[in-house]
C-alpha positions as semicolon CSV with decimal commas, in nm:
position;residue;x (nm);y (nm);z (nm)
1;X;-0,290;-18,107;4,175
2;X;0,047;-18,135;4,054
3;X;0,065;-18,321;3,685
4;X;0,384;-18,466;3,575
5;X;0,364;-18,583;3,173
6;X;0,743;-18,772;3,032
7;X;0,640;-18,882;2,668
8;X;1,004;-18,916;2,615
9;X;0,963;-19,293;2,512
10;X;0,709;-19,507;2,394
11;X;0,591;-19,578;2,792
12;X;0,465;-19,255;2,909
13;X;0,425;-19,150;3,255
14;X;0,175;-18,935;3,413
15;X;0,207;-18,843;3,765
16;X;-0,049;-18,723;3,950
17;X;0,056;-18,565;4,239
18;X;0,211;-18,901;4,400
19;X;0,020;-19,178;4,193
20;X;0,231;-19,326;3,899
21;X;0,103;-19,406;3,594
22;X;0,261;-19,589;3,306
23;X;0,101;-19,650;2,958
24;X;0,253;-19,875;2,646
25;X;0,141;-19,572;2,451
26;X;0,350;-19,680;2,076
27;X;0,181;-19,536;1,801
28;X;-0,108;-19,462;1,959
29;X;0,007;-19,136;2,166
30;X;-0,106;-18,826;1,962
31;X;-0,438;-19,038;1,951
32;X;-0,494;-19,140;2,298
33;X;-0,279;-18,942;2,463
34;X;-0,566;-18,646;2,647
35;X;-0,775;-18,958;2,683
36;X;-0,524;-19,120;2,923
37;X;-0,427;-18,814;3,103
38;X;-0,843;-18,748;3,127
39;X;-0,905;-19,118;3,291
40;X;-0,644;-19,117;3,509
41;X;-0,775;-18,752;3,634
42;X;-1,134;-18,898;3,695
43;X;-1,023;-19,212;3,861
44;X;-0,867;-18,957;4,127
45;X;-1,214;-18,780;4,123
46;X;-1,041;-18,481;3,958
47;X;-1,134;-18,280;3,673
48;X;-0,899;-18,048;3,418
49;X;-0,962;-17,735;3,611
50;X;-0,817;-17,901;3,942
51;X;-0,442;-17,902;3,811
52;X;-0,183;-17,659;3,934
53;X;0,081;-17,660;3,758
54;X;0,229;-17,877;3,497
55;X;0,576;-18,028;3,483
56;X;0,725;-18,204;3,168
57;X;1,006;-18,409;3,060
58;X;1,127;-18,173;2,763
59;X;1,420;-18,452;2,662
60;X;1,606;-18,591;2,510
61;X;1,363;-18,846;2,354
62;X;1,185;-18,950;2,087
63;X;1,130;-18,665;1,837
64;X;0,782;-18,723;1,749
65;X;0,694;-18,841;2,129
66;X;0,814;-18,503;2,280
67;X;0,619;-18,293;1,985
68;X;0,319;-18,441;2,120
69;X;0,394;-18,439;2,470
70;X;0,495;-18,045;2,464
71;X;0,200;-17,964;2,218
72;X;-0,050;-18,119;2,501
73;X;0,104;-17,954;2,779
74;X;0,183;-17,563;2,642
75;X;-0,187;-17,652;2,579
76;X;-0,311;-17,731;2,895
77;X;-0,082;-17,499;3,043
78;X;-0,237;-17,185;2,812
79;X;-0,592;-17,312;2,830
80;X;-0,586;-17,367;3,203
81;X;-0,413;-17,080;3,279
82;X;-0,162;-17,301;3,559
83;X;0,233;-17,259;3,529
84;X;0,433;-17,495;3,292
85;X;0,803;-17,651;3,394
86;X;1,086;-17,803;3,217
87;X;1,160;-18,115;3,434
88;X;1,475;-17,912;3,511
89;X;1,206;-17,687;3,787
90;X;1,256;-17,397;3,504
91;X;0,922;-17,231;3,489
92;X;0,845;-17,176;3,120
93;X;0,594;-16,997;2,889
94;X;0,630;-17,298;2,671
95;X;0,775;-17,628;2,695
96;X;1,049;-17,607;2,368
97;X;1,171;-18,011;2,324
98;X;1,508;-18,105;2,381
99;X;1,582;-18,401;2,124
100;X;1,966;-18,440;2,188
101;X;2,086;-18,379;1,880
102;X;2,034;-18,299;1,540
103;X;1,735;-18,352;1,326
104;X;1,794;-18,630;1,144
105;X;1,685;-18,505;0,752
106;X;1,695;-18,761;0,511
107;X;1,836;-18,629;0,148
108;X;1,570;-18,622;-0,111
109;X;1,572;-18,939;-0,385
110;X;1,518;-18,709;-0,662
């Protein structure tokens, strides 16, 4: 089974082979994020070791969305032992985030 994971924005989709999913995820993402991806896996009557290969929307995006995002999936990837791609059909041996620009760093007050 084929997982697809874009935390790019606060909706996040997860595509499971061809089933859709979209969650409101906000601030709740590094929180709820496995938990989602887990549910969605057993309403297919699937389990973690039945994923094949992992593909992810490395950016741009939100900084802190795709930090999450690519920390679940190099992960899952690793853990699973199942090949990891940049949404770009690069196969990877980790997802690195794409944020589209430059870090915004603010200057310290003192």
């Amino acid at each position: 089974m084929k997982l697809y994971l874009d935390t790019s924005t606060p909706k996040t989709i997860l595509k499971l082979d061809g089933k859709t999913y979209e969650w409101d995820s906000g601030r709740e993402l590094a929180e709820k994020l496995l938990s989602f991806i887990h549910e969605k896996l057993q309403e297919n009557g699937k389990t973690w070791q039945d994923l094949t290969e992992i593909i992810f929307m490395s950016g741009p995006g939100s900084f802190t969305g795709l930090r999450i995002g690519a920390a679940v999936v190099n992960t899952l990837a690793s853990e699973l032992n199942i090949p990891l791609y940049s949404h770009k059909g690069e196969k990877v041996k980790i997802i690195l985030p794409d944020y589209g620009r430059d870090a915004n760093i603010s200057k310290p007050k003192k």
